[in-house]
N, C-alpha and C positions, 0 to 999 in steps of 0.2 A: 438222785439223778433224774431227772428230766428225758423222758422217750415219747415217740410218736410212734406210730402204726402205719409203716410204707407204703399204704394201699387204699387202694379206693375202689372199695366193692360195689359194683354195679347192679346189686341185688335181683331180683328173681319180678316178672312181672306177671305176676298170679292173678288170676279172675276172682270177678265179683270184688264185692267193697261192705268196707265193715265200720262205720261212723264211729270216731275217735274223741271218745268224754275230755278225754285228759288222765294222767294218774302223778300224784303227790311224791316226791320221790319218798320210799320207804327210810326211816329214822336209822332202821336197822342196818343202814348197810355202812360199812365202813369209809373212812376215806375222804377223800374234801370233794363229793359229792355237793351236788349245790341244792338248794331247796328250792324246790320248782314246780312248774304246774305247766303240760304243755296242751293244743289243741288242733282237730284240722279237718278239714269237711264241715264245717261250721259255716252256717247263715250269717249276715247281717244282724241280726239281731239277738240266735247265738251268743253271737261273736262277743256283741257288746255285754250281754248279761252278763256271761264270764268275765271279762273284762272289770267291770262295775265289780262283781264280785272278789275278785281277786286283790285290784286297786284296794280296796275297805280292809284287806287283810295287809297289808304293805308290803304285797309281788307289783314289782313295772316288768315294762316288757323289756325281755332280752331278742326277739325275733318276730317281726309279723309278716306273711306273704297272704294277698291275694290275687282270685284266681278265677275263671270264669269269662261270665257277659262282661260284666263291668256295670250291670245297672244294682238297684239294692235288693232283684230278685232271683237273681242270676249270678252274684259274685260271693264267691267263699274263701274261708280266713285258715288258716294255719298260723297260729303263734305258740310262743314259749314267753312266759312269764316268769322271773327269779325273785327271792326274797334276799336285798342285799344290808348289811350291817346301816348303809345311810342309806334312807329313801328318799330317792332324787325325783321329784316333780315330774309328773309325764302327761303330756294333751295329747290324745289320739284321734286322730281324724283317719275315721277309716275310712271313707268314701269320699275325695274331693274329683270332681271332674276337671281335665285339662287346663278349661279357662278361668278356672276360680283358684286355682293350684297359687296364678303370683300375689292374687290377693290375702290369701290364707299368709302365705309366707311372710307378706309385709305387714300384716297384723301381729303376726308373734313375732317380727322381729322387733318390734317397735316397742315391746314387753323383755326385750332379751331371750326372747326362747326361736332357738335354731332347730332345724328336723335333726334325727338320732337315726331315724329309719324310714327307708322309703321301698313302697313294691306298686307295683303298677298291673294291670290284666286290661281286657276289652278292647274295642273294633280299634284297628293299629289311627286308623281319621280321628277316633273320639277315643282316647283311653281314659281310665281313671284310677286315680293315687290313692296309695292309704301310707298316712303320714303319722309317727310321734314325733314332736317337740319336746325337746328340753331346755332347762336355760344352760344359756352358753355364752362365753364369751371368750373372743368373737363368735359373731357369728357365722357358723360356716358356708363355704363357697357351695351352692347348690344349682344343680343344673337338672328340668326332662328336655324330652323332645331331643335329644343328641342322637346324632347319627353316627356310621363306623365311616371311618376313611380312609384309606392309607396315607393322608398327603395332613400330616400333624399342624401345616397351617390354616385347614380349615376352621374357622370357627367354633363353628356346630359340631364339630366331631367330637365324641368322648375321647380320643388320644389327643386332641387338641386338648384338651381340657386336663387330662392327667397328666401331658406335659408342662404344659401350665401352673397346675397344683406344686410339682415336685420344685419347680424352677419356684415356687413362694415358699419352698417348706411344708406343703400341707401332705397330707394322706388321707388315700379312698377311706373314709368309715363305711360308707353303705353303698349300693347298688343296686338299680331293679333291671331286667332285662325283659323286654316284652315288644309287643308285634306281633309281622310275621317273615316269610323267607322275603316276600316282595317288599315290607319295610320295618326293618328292624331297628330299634327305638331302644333309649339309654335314659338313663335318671342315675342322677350320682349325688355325695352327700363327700367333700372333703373339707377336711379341720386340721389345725395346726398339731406339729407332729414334734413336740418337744423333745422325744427320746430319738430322736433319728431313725425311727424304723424304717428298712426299708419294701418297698411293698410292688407289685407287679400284677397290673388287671391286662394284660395282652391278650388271653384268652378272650374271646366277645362273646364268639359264635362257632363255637365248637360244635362238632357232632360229636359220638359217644367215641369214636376211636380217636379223637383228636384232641378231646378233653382226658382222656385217659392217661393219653400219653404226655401233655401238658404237665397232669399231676405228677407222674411220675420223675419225670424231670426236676420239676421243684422242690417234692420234699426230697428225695436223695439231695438236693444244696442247702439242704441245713432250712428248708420255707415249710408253713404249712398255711392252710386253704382258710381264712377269715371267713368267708364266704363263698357258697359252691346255688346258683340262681339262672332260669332257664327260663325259656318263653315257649310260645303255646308250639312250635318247630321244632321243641326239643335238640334247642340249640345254648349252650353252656356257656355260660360267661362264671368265672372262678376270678380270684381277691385271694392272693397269694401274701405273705408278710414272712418278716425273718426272724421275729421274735417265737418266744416258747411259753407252752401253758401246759406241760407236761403230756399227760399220753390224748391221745387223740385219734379219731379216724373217721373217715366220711364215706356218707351211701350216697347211690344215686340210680335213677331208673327202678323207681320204687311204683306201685298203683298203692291206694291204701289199705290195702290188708298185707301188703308185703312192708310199707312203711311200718305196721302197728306191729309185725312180728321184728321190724329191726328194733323199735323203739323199747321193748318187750325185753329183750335182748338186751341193750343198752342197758337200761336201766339196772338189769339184775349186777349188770359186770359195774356200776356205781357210774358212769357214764349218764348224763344227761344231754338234750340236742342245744349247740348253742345257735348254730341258724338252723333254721329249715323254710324252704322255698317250696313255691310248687307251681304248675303251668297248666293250663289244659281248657277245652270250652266248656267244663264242670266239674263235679266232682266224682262223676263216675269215669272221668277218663283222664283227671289229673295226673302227674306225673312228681313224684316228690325228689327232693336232694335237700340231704343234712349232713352237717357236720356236727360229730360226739365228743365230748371232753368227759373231763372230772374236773375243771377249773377253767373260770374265765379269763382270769387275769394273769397278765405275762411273769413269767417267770424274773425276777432281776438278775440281770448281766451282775457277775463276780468279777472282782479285781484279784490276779495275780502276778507277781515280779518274781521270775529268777534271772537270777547272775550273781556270782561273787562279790560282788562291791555295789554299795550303794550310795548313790546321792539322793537326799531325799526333795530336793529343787527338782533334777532330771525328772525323776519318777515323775513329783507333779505335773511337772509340762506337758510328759507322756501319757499319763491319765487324763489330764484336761482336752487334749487333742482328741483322743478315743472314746473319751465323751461327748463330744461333740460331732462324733460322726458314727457312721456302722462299721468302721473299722474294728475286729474284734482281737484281733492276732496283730503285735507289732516287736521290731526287733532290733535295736540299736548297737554299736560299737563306735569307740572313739580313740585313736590314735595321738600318740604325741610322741614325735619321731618315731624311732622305731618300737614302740612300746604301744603296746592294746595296756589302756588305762581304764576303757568301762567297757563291758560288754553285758547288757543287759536285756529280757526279753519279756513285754506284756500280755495278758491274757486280759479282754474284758468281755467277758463270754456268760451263757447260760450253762450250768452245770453239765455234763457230759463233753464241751467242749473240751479239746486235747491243750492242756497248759504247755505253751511252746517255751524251749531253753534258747541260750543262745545258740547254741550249737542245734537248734529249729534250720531246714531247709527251708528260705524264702526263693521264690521265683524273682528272677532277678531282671526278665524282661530287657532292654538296651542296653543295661552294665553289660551283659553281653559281650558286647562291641568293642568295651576295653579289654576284657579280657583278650579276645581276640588278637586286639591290638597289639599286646605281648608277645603273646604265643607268636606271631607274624614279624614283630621285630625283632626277635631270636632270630629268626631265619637272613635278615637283614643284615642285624651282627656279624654271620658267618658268612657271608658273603654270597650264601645261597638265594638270594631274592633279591629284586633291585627295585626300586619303587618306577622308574619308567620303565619295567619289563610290561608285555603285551599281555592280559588277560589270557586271549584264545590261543596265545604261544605254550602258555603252561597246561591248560584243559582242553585245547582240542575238542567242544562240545560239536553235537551236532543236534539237530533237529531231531522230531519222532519220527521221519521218515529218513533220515541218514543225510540229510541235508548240509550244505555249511549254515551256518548262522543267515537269518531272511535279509538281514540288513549288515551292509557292506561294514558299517563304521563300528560296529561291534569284533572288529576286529582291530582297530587302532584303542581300543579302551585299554588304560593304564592301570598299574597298581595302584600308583599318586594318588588317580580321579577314584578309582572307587573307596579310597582312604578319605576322601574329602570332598563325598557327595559331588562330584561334578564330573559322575560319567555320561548322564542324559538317559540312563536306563529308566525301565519302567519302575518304578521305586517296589510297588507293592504286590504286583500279578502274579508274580511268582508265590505268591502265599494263596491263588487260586486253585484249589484241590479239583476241583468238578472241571475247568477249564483244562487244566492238566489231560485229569480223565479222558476228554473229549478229543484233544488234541493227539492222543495216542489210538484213539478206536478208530479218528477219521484216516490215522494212517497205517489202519488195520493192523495194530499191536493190540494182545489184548492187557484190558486194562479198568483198572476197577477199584473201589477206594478200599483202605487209604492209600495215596501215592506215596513213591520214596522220594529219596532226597536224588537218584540218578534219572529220572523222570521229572525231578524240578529244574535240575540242570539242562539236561535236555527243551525242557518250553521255553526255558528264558531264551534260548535262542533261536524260538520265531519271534520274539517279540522286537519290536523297532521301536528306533532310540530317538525319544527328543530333538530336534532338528536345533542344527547352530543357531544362535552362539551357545555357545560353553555356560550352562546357570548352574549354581550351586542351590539342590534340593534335598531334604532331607532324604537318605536311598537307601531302602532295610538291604533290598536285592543286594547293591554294591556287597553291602558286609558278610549276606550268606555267600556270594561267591569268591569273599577273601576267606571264609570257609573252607570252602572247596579248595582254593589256590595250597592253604595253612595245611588241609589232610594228602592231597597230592605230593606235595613237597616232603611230607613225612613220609609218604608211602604207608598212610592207615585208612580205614575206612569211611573213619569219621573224622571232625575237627577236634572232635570233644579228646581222642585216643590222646591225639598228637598234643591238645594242651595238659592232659593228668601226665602224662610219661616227662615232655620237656617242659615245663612250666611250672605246675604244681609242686611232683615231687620234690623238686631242690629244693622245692621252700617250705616240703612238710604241710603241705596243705591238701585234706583229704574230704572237704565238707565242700567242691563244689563238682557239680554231674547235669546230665542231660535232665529236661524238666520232660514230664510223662504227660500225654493228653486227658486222655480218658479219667474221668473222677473215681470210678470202680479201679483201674490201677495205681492209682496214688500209693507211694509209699509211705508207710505208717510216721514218718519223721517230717515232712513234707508240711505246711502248714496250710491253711484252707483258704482258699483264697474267694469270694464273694463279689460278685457283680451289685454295685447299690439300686440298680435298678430290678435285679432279681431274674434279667434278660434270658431268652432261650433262642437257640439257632441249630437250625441242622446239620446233623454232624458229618463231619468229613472225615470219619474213622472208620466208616461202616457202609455197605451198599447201598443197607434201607434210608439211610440217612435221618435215624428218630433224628428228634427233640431232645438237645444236649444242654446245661446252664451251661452260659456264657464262660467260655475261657477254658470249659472242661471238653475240647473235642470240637468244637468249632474252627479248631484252628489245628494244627498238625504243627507240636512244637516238635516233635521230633525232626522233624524238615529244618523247622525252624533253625535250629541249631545259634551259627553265632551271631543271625541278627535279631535274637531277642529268645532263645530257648534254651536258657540254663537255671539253674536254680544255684542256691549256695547259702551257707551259713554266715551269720553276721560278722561269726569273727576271723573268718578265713578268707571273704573278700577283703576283710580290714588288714590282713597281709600283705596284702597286692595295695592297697593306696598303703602303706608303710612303704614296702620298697619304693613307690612313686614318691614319699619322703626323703626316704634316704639319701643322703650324701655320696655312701661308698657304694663301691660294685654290692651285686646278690649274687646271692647260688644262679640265678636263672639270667640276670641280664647286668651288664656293664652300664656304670651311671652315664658315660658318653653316648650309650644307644638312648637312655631313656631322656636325656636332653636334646638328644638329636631330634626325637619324637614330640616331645616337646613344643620345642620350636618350631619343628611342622605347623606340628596345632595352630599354636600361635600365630605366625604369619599366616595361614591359613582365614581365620579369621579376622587379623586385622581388614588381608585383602577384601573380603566380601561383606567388611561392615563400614565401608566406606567407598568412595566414587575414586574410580567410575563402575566399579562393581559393586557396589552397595545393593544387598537383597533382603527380603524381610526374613526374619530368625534366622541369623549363619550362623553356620555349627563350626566349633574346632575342627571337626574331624580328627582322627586319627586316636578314635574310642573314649574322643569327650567331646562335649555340646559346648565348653569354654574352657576357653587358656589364658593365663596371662604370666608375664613372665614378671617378678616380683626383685628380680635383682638378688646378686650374690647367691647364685645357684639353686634359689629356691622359684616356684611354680605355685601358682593358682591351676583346677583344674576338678572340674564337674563333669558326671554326667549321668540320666536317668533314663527312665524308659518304666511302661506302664501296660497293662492290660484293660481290660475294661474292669477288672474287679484284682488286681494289683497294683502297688508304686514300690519301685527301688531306686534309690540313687546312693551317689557316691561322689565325697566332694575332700577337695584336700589344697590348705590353704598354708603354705611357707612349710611349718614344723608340725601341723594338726590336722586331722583328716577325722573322717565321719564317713558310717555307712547307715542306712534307712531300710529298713524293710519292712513292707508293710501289704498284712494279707486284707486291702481292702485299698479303693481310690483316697487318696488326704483330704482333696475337695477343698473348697474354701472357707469350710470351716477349721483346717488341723494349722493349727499356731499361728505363728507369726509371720507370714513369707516363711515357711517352713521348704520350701525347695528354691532354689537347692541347697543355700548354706543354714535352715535351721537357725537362726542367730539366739530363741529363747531356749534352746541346746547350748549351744558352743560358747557364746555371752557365758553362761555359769561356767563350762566346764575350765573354759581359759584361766577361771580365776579358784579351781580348785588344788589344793598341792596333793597334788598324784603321788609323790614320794620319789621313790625308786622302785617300785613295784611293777613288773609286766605279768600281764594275764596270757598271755600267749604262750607258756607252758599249761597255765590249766587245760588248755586246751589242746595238747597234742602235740604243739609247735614250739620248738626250740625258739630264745630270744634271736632277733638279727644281730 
């Protein structure tokens, strides 16, 4: 099993300075230890003898920082050299100045050899590079001179540039960070990124509580630190990836006799440094940060399948798709009338990842919304709800100050319109937690994160509605307050009660529940869900509002609720598109409500995908994104919904249906049009003989 070290010790900044030979790693120590030789407080010419020296024994460098003036009297080296099974060619230029940097580059490219590593030191006007080349091909996209900006189309920006990179495929390999507060300067080194890794340099210019907290966020998402590189402001730029090379752990705020006792340390525990950086206007006041392994190279992602039946076509598609992306958790089910005929779940993970079953909790994200849709057409059924009943008739919302609603016409808003995006509400603000907050302090309530779901009810009704005409927009809002409408009419707290008790239960379905924020509360069945970009946002769970990964606490699913915060098992949503199959009545709903619903959808979308209503993406509505009506009682009938590091959908065509889940974005690399109907799926599965066999007693649930 594959582990890392949660922390990132900031170590001890001890006086005086102790000049660092290098030391060999010891034969004796156990472990996949690598054979090395490292250095640092080293001269120019130092620098090179060891170098020279090492080169003749067949160590390249696995790390160089320089650090200093930046002239050849004044600049010093910190490197780590490895001895690898094949010795790959290496040119090092340790001192190029700014403007001879693109002719350097264009000489060794012209040879096939691309830079492998770059660091930079000296006056931020005049800096200067020290560069390895290796051969490569391509050669990679390299960039100095980049500046930080928040507006990713500037050219010059490094986030321009790493936008850039990822939109070709490629990944940071290296980084230099150098300057000062008045002009901070970038040098980047990106190459083609075959395995899909995915990687996150958002960090620039940290200071030490802000890089700390960075860290922290990251590895807790399953990331660790490639690279941890600061400039003479002792300001942190960190190269985050989602791959694994077993244990690991990084210093930082080191001077160098605190460095030599981390390295000291290191060593003994079989640990060598794979980067080490350093900043400062010499060597008596440099500042180090390394990151320690026992291995350089990533661990390989494992392939696992469980489910009771196998196709061995399916799998392939499955594993080809999760090849092709960071998707590492996925989870399928296929319906054929009312029978679950495959339900099957992949793992392509590094060792310690959790191998998920079918019966894995995926985040279900805008399926959501059908579910909803049910639970809410029960109420329909019974005559209790009417699709032109008034919103504010049934909730009675007020303001945070006891207000009616700020805008008049949010009281003519219908069940119909919020069933089919066309009430003019604010689609998304209502998922504004801080906004919330504020809107409650200004009307002296006190009030403080996280917010509930009765303080979301409450804002939506300052907010004003879209001015006539009547447009059909995609609207989360509408569905969390058919939420609202769904748990009032039950008289429960939540939407979620009202659908387990009338919804679920009849039909023996016990795998779907409210989705949890926080990553530290995940339940253990729960599958991990990863952002490809490796993204961090502040959280909206907590006052301080740290640094959360993306999709863990940036968002309040619990509010969420049914426009997009539920979770469920693959083969227990695959119950609910059964019933959307079937012919006869359910335990839960009568086949006349569900074609009534239906046919909503349907016309629904005919209207607004044609003139004089024609608008760009119309959605079914009424908890699908498409309908069609297929003749002789059968339906066409989609719909998904995503995270920034999730996708689920659900799709159900005459007598076959399909669910998806999957803990990571599809992107454009997973199959073939894989959303929503999948066809390098369904194409096989149509032409499988299923038998007579249903999987939906393996799993808890009587046949329909």
């Amino acid at each position: 099993m594959t582990t890392r070290r949660d922390f990132l010790w900031r170590g001890a900044a001890a006086a005086g300075v102790i000049a660092f030979t290098g030391f060999p790693c010891p034969t004796v120590l156990a472990g996949p230890t690598a054979d090395f030789y490292a250095w640092h407080n080293k001269t120019l010419d130092e620098h090179i003898q060891l170098r020279d020296t090492y080169f003749n024994l067949g160590y390249r460098f696995r790390s160089v920082s320089v650090y200093g003036g930046g002239t050849a009297n004044s600049s010093y080296f910190a490197a780590v050299v490895i001895k690898r099974p094949i010795v790959v060619t290496q040119r090092d230029f340790p001192l190029i100045a700014e403007g001879e940097f693109q002719a350097v580059f264009d000489a060794q490219a012209k040879q096939n050899y691309g830079p492998a590593i770059i660091a930079a030191c000296g006056p931020p006007q005049s800096p200067v590079f020290s560069a390895v080349f290796e051969p490569q091909n391509p050669i990679p996209l390299v960039r100095v001179g980049l500046v930080s900006s928040d507006n990713t189309s500037y050219p010059n920006s490094i986030q321009a540039v790493n936008t850039q990179a990822k939109a070709q495929g490629l990944r940071m390999r290296w980084a230099a960070s150098y300057g000062d507060a008045n002009h901070p300067s970038f040098a980047g080194i990106w190459v083609p990124n075959p395995d899909n890794t995915s990687w996150n340099c958002d960090g620039l210019l940290d200071d030490d509580a802000a890089c700390q907290q960075r860290f922290d966020a990251e590895a807790t998402a399953w990331c660790r630190p490639s690279l941890i590189t600061l400039n003479q402001d002792l300001r942190f730029l960190q190269l985050f990836e989602n791959n694994q090379i077993g244990d690991w752990y990084a210093v930082r705020n080191l001077n160098a006799t605190s460095y030599q006792s981390a390295f000291d340390g290191a060593v003994r525990k079989g640990f060598f440094p794979l980067t080490v950086q350093a900043a400062g206007a010499d060597r008596n006041t440099a500042s180090f940060a390394a990151v320690f392994a026992q291995s350089e190279n990533p661990v390989p992602r494992q392939w696992s399948v469980t489910g009771p039946v196998t196709s061995a076509a399916i799998d392939a598609v499955m594993r080809q798709s999760m090849t092709n992306t960071p998707v590492r958790q996925a989870a399928i089910a296929i319906v054929h009338g009312t029978k679950l005929v495959y339900a099957r779940a992949y793992t392509l993970a590094e060792p310690g990842w959790p191998v998920v079953q079918p019966s894995t909790y995926f985040r279900l994200a805008s399926v959501s919304k059908t579910i909803a849709s049910l639970a809410l057409f029960q109420l329909i059924e019974r005559g209790e709800l009417n699709l032109d009943d008034k919103l504010q008739d049934i909730l009675h919302l007020q303001t945070p100050t006891g207000a009616a609603p700020t805008d008049p016409s949010f009281n003519s808003v219908t069940i119909a319109e919020l069933f089919e995006h066309t009430s003019n509400l604010d689609p998304d603000d209502f998922r504004n937690s801080a906004a919330i907050m504020q809107a409650f302090q200004a009307a002296n309530k006190p009030a403080s994160l996280p917010i509930n779901i009765e303080m979301t009810d409450s804002y939506v009704a300052t907010l004003p509605l879209q001015p006539p005409p009547q447009a059909m927009y995609y609207n989360n809002c509408g569905y969390h307050l058919l939420g609202r409408v769904l748990a009032k009419k039950r008289n429960t707290a939540l939407a979620i009660d009202a659908i387990r008790q009338y919804l679920l239960a009849p039909l023996s379905i016990t795998r779907i529940r409210q989705s949890v924020s926080l990553l530290s509360a995940q339940h253990p069945d729960e599958a991990r869900q990863q952002d490809p970009n490796l993204g961090l946002s502040a959280s909206v769970m907590a006052p301080a509002r740290p640094l959360v990964p993306d999709d863990y606490g940036d968002w309040n699913m619990e509010v969420d609720e049914t426009a997009g915060g539920y979770s469920g098992a693959v083969t227990d949503v695959a119950r609910l598109v059964a019933i959307l199959i079937d012919p006869k009545d359910n335990a839960a709903l009568k086949r006349s409500t569900l074609t009534a619903m239906f046919d909503k959808a349907v016309a629904n979308q005919i209207k607004w995908s044609n003139p004089p209503f024609k608008t760009n993406n119309p959605r079914a509505g009424y908890g699908l994104d498409g309908a069609g009506n297929l003749g002789q009682g059968q339906y066409y009938g989609q719909k998904g919904g995503n995270g920034v590091g999730w996708n689920a959908w659900i799709q159900f065509n005459g007598d076959w249906g399909l669910v998806v889940c999957l803990g990571g974005l599809a992107g454009q690399n997973w199959g073939d049009n894989a959303y929503p109907d999948f066809p390098d799926v369904m194409n096989l599965a149509q032409f499988v003989n299923w038998g007579t066999n249903d999987l939906f007693p393996q799993f808890g649930m009587p046949s329909l």
